[in-house]
Steps between C-alpha positions, in 0.01 A plus 500: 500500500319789690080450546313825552484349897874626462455879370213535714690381845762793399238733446324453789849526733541855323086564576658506850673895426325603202133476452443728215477416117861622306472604167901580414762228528881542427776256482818633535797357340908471581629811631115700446430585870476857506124523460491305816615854668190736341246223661336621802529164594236345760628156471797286460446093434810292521439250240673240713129549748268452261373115387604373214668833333887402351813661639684729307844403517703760212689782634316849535171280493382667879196206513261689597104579426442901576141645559441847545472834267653632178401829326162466731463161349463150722764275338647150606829469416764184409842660643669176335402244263586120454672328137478190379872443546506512851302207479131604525235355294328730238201506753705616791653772288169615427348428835469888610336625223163265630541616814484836323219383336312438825546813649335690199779604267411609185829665371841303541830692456786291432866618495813285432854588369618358126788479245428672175495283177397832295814660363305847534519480921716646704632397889219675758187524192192428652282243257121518558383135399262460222548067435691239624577193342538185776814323481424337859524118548094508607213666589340615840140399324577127429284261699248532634287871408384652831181674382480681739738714383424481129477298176669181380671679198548877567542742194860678509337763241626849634666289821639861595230781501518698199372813692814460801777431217366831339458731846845350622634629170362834452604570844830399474580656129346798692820470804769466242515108635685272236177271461516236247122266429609147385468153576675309773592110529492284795798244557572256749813618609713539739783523302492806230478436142825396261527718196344259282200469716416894487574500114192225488258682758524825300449303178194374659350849547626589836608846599666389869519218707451370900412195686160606668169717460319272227396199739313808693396625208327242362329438853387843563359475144346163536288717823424768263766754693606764275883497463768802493864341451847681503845429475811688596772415190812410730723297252531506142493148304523656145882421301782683554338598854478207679696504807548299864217612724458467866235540714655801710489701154151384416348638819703812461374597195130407638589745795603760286206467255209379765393866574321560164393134467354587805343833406315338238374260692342750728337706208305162393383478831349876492 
């Protein structure tokens, strides 16, 4: 169980290069690096040096916390996140986002890669996310509420800002981007879902499915950060479609699709 002692020791080892307030965050997900390459970046944080910040440990996760500039904006950027199946408690998962929090974000944008569970997407659609639904065995809020960083039961009213989902939209429908809005769902993972499983998360309501982004989420939230999310659909999990994926082909299709994930990304910022 992390104190605020804890956030504030990693904070104040980062004080150490960067000693101005950043409003943009970003997490990248699997295979969603190229944005790293448009930051005039002024520096790069192993997240192996810092105290008390996880490891990540999944292929194409880089580990590493980038400062500099993006479309003349200051940003701080996650190149690699952490899951709860590689063992990490939901606060650890969500540890970055107070660090964020410290250093003055205000907007988080969160990317990660997911399996559609609507029969409507295709292989490479981009899904802006308007909802999630928590399938997660926990919560990075249980125990004991750190005021500091906000209120003992956050509201997850409008838990992705109305006014990003709409911009991200209008600006992709404007690039002839296939952009889907719907709702994603968090699972433990790491094993992918059986056929049965992604016949019961789109009867629950969900449009496509991953194993991250909600424990941030719901601590960026709970320290009133305002919250972009987007997935890249990589697999289908709809009948008659399902088929053995790997993760080679997963991070493929991120590669191939990244570029406009990331072009959005960079018109919120402006």
């Amino acid at each position: 169980m992390f104190e605020y002692k804890h956030y504030k020791e990693s904070f104040d080892f980062i004080r150490k290069f960067v000693d101005s307030e950043i409003r943009k965050g970003i997490i990248l997900g699997t295979g969603l690096s190229e944005l790293v390459a448009r930051i005039d970046i002024d520096h790069s944080i192993d997240y192996s040096d810092i105290p008390h910040f996880p490891l990540s440990t999944v292929e194409s996760h880089k580990g590493k916390l980038i400062f500099g500039q993006l479309e003349g904006q200051d940003v701080v950027v996650m190149q690699g996140r952490f899951h709860f199946y590689e063992g990490y408690s939901m606060e650890e998962v969500a540890f970055g986002v107070r660090i964020m929090k410290l250093l003055g974000v205000s907007d988080l944008f969160i990317s990660n890669v997911s399996g559609s569970l609507n029969p409507e997407y295709n292989i490479g659609d981009i899904m802006i996310i308007e909802d999630h639904i928590n399938l997660l065995p926990g919560n990075p809020l249980i125990g004991k509420n750190l005021e500091e960083f906000g209120p003992r039961f956050p509201d997850m009213l409008n838990a992705y800002s109305p006014s990003l989902v709409m911009k991200a939209y209008e600006f992709a429908k404007s690039n002839n981007y296939p952009v889907r809005k719907g709702v994603y769902v968090s699972v433990m993972g790491p094993n992918l879902e059986t056929p049965a499983e992604y016949k019961f998360l789109r009867t629950i309501g969900a449009d496509a499915v991953g194993m991250s982004t909600i424990p941030e989420v719901i601590v960026a939230r709970h320290a009133d950060i305002n919250v972009f999310g987007i997935s890249i659909i990589t697999d289908l999990g709809v009948a008659g479609k399902i088929k053995k994926v790997n993760v080679a082909e997963i991070i493929e299709v991120a590669n191939n699709t990244q570029p406009k994930l990331t072009n959005i990304i960079t018109h919120l910022l402006t």
